[in-house]
Every structure is written in structure tokens, then in C-alpha cells.
N, C-alpha and C positions, 0 to 999 in steps of 0.2 A: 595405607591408602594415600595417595596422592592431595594434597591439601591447595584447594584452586586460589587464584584471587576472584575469577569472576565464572558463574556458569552461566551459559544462555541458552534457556531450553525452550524449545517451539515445536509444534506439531508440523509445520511445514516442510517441506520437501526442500533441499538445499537445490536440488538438481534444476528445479522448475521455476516458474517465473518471480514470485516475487522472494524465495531464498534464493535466485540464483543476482538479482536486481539488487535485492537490500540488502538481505545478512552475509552475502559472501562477500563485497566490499566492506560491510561496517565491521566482521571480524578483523578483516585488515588493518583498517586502520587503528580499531584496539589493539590490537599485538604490537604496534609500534608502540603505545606508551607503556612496555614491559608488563602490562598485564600476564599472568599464566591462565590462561583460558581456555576451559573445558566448553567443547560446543555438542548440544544433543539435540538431535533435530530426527523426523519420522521421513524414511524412504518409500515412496513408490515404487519404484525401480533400483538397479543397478547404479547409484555414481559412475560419471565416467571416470576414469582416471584422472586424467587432468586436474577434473576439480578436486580428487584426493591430493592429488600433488602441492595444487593451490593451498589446499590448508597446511600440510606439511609444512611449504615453504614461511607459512607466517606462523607455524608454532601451535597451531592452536589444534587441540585435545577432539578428535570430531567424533564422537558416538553415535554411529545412524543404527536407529532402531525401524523396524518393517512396520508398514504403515498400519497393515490390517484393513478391517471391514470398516465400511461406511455406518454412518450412522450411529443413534445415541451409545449400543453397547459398543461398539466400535470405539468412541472418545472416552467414555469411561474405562476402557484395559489400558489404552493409549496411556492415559492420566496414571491409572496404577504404575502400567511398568513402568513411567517415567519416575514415579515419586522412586520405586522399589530400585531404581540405578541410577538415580543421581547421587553424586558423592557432595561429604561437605565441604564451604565455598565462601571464601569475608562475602562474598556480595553474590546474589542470584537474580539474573535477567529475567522475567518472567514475560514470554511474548504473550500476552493473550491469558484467558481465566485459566483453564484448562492446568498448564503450565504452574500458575501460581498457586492453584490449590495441590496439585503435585508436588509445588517447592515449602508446604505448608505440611503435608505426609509426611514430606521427611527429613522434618524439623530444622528449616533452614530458617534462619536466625534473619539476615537482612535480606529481606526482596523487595524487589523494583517491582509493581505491577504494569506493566508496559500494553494499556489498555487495548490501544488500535481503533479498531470500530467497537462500538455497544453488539459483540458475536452475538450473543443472544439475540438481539433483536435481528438483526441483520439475516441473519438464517432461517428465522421464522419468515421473517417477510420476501426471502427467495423461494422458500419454499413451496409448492402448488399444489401438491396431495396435502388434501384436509387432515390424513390420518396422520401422516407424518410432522405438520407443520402441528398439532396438538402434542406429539413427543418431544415437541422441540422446546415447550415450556417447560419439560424438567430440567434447562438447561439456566435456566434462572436463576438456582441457588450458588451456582456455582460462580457467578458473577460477585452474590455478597460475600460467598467462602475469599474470593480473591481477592476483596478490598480488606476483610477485616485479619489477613495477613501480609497484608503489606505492609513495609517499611515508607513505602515512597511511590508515585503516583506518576507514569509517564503518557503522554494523551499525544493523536495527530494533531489534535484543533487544541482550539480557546474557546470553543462555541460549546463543546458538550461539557464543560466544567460543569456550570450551571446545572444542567441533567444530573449528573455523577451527585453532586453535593444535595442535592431533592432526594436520593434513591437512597445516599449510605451517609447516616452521619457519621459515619467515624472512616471519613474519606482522611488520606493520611496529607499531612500540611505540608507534605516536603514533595513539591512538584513539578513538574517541566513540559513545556510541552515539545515538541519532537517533531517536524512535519514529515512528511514520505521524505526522503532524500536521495538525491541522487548524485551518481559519482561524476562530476563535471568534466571532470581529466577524460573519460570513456566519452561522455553524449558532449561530444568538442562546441564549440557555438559555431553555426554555420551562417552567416550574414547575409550571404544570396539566396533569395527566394527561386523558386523553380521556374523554369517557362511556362511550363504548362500547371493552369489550377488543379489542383490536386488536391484531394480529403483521404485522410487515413484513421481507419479504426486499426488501435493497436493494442496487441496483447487480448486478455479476456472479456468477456462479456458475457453477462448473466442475466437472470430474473432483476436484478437490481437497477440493470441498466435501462434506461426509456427508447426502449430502438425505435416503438415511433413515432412518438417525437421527434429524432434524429432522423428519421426519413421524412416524415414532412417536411422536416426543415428545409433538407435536400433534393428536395422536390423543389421547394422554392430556391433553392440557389440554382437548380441545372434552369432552372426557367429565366434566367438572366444573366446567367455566364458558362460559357461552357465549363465544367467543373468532370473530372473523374474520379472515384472514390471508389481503396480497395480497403481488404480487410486482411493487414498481417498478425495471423493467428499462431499461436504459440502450440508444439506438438499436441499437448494434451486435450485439446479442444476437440469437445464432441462433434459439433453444429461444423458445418462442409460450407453453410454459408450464414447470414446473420440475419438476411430479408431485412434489410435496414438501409436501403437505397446506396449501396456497392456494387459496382460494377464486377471486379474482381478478386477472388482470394488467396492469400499462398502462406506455405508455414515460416514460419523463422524463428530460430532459436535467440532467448534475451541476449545474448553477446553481439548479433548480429542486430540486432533493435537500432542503434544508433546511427548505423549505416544508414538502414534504409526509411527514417525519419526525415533524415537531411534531402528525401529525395518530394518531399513532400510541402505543401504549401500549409495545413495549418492538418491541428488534430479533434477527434470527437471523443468527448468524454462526458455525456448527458444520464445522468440518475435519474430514478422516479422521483419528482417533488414529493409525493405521499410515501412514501419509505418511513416518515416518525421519526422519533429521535436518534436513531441509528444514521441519518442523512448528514446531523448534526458533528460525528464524530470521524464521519467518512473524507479521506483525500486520495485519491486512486493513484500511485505510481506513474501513469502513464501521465498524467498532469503534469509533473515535474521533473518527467522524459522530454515530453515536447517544449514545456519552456525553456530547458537548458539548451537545446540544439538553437533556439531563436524561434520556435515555430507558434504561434497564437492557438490555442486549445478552446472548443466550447465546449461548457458545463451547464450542470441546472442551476437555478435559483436556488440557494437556501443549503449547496453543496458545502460542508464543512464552516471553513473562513472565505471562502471563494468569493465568493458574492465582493468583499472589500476588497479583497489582493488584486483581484482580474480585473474588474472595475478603474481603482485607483493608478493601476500601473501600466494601461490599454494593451494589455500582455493577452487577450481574447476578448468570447463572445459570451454574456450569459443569458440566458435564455429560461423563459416563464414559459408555461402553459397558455398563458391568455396574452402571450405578445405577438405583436403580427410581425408572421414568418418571414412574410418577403421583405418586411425593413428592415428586420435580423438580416436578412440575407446579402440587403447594400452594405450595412454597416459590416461584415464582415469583408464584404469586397474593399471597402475603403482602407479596412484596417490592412489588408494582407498586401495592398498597394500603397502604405505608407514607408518609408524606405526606412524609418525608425522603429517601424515592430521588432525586427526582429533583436536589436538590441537592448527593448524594455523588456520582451521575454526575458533575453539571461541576464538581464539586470536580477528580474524578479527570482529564478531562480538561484543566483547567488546569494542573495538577500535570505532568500525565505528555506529554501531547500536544498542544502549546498548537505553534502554528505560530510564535509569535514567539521564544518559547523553542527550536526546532529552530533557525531561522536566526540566531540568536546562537550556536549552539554550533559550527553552518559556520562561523561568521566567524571564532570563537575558535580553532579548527583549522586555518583559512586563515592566520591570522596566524602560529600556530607552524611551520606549513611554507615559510611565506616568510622569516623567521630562521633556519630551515634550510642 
């Protein structure tokens, strides 16, 4: 059997949006520091080619296993077959619980628990059948099985530490945190703002999101500027439209995201405030899609670290519940007409969410677990 240095196993689709945004760049850029890296991720569909070739061409070991059914017994085979065909590895990526108690099966000596969001919570609070959002607390134990097999501890934020260290005390001392990352070289920085005002929701949108909030908002901005806002949704989307004050929607595949970003005047990214400590751990991809283009992003109050980064570096809009909408709605107009936005964007995305700076801070973590 093949002996790795590094395996990264996630239940995620490579194909879809955020393995085809996050893990299929950050495998790249690991392969470049001579890693041998086994990659096991869960198919929905067919791979296109292409992106078999992609992995090919950076070496890396891709195992797609079939996704299976939805829900609890569905994550539970998932988790089996994964622990039952992961081979052994100096180091194991563990995206998410699921993963890590799989990498805990079958007796993998150093794992990363690579948190993400608080899934647990996060899925109960999307959830809207009472029957199912009740199944979804057997999913709790599996968040302690994940910490008390970790070697080392990776989080989106610095906000839910505090949380994690309340829930487990034998949270593991060797930490980092990791924001969403994105590939800067792909989403280019665009310095010219569009002619016409434009709002774009992009990529996914769930129970988690506050659409309407995000439509009042925009309510109150069509009422003082002419404003058009579509919604580029990604294949897999159920919803035909979002009922969150868009005028138009069309699909687009993540490689095409970047494109049509740059054609746009700023982005929406608005959570529920009342989401709980899961809010605390959350930073959405598409956040640090639209700062790297240059383009000013609105969030909620209380989203991750957001509330400081967006604030301190006038890189967007954040937005309460009990703030009045229409002076949100000048201050975004002033912001998207200062000719220095769109430079403090990919300042801040460099800074904070630079994809080459995430995979150096794995490697640097990798290494102090294999001294270990």
C-alpha cells in the first residue's frame, strides 16, 4: 500500500462549488511543496474530465467515492466507507467532523481537525422539518469524537475559538486559523467599477442566509439609486429564483465566477444574526471572491471576524437588524463611488484571504505535527 505524506478527506463534491473554489486550488498549491498527496472527496455526479486531468497534472492521488443518500444514515455510511478506504498517511487533513472521526476509525495517528463552520449547528439551524432538525442532534457527538482525535485544530475565524474551548476541553493547543481563501491569480483585481449600479448574489444561498433583510435592504437602495441586481447561481441550485429583490438569474459554473463578478458594482452576503454560535464560525467563499476582484461585499453583523475586517478596512457594508436601511443604503452608495474601494478590497483580500497564504499556514502546521 501506498504510504502518503498528506490525505485530505472531505465529504464534498470536488466537482461543485466550494471543492471546485477551495480544494481544487489548495490541492495545487500543496503538490508544489513535494507533498505525495492522496485526495478523497464524495461525487454527486460524474467529474468532468478536465478536472481529472487537473489532479493528474499536480500528482495528487484523487479517490471519488459516490455520494449516496441524504441525510443522518446517509453521513453515517459516508463516514464508514471513508474510514474503511482511507490508507495510512504522516499527516491527515480532516475537512469537517465527519472526516475526522473516519480518520480516528482507521487509526490515523496525526489529524488536523479542519473545523469550518460549528456543521452541527449550522444544519440544525437550516433545517425547517421539526422531524428532521431533531435527527440532526445525533450529530453532536460526532463533533466531540472529532476534537478528542485531533492532533491540531484549524478554524475559518478567531471568533469561535472562545466557543470550541467552552464545548471541549481537551481542544488540541496546536492551532491556526485558515480564513476561506481565495485563488487571487483566477478572481484578477478589477479597479474599474461598472457603469451601471449593479448588486450580485453569487453562488449559493440557503436557510442560513437572511434574504429578507437583503431585500429590504434593496428596496431601500432601488428607492435612491437606480440599482439592478441578478442572482448567478451555480448548476446545483434548486430555487429558479431567490425572492430577495433580483431582478434576474442565470447559471454559472465556479470557473466562470470571476468573470462575471468584475461585471458587477458590489456583492450580498447577509446571514441570519440569530443563527448562535455557528454565525460565529462562518465566512462564506463568496466574501473573498468579491474582495479580491476589488468589489465591496454586504454581510450581517456578528458574521465570523467580519464585523472588524469590513469595518476597519472600508472594504463593504455591514448591516444589523435594527439599522436604518436607507442610511445603509447612502453609505453603500458613497462607498461604491469612492474611487479607493476597490483597492482596500484586494488590499483586504490579500491580507486576510490570499489562497497562497492559507496553504503555507497548512504546511507550517503540517510540519509541527510531524515533530510531534
Amino acid at each position: 500500500m501506498t504510504k502518503f505524506d498528506l490525505t485530505y478527506a472531505t465529504v464534498d463534491s470536488l466537482s461543485e462549488g466550494v471543492g471546485s473554489s477551495q480544494i481544487v486550488p489548495l490541492m495545487e498549491k500543496l503538490s508544489k511543496s513535494g507533498l505525495k498527496i492522496n485526495l478523497m472527496t464524495f461525487e454527486k455526479l460524474e467529474p468532468p474530465n478536465s478536472l481529472v486531468s487537473r489532479m493528474k497534472r499536480a500528482n495528487v492521488n484523487w479517490v471519488q467515492i459516490p455520494f449516496g443518500s441524504q441525510g443522518p444514515l446517509g453521513a453515517f455510511a459516508r463516514t464508514y466507507k471513508l474510514a474503511r478506504l482511507m490508507p495510512q498517511s504522516s499527516i491527515t487533513h480532516a475537512r469537517s467532523d465527519f472526516p475526522a472521526v473516519a480518520a480516528r476509525m482507521s487509526s490515523q495517528e496525526k489529524i488536523l481537525w479542519d473545523v469550518r463552520s460549528l456543521w452541527a449547528d449550522q444544519r440544525k439551524f437550516i433545517e425547517e422539518n421539526p422531524t428532521k432538525r431533531f435527527l440532526l442532534s445525533a450529530y453532536y457527538p460526532f463533533e466531540s469524537l472529532a476534537c478528542s482525535s485531533a492532533m491540531a485544530l484549524s478554524t475559518l475565524t478567531k471568533a469561535v475559538i472562545p466557543i470550541l474551548e467552552e464545548r471541549h476541553k481537551n481542544l488540541p493547543i496546536l492551532r491556526t486559523v485558515v480564513p476561506t481563501a481565495v485563488d487571487l491569480r483566477r478572481f484578477k483585481f478589477s479597479p474599474e467599477m461598472p457603469t451601471k449600479f449593479r448588486g450580485l448574489y453569487s453562488g449559493t444561498y440557503n436557510n442560513y442566509y437572511d434574504l429578507e433583510l437583503s431585500r429590504k435592504f434593496l428596496e431601500e437602495l432601488i428607492k435612491v439609486i437606480d440599482c439592478e441586481v441578478s442572482w448567478a447561481k451555480p448548476r446545483e441550485a434548486y430555487s429558479k429564483i431567490l425572492n430577495a429583490g433580483e431582478r434576474s438569474s442565470f447559471t454559472v459554473t465556479q470557473p466562470e465566477m470571476a468573470d462575471v463578478m468584475r461585471d458587477f458594482t458590489f456583492g450580498i452576503s447577509i446571514c441570519k444574526e440569530d443563527a448562535g454560535a455557528s454565525l460565529l464560525a462562518a465566512m462564506p467563499t463568496k466574501i473573498a471572491e468579491f474582495l479580491a476582484i476589488g468589489r465591496p461585499v454586504i454581510v450581517n453583523a456578528g458574521l465570523g471576524d467580519c464585523d472588524d475586517l469590513i469595518k476597519n478596512s472600508k472594504a463593504g457594508l455591514v448591516i444589523g437588524k435594527g439599522d436604518n436601511l436607507r442610511k445603509k443604503a447612502f453609505e453603500l452608495i458613497d462607498l461604491c463611488n469612492d474611487p479607493e474601494t476597490p483597492g482596500a478590497c484586494r488590499d483586504l483580500a490579500e491580507k486576510h484571504f490570499s489562497l497562497e497564504s492559507g496553504a503555507n499556514r497548512y504546511l507550517s502546521t503540517y510540519s509541527q505535527m510531524s515533530q510531534l
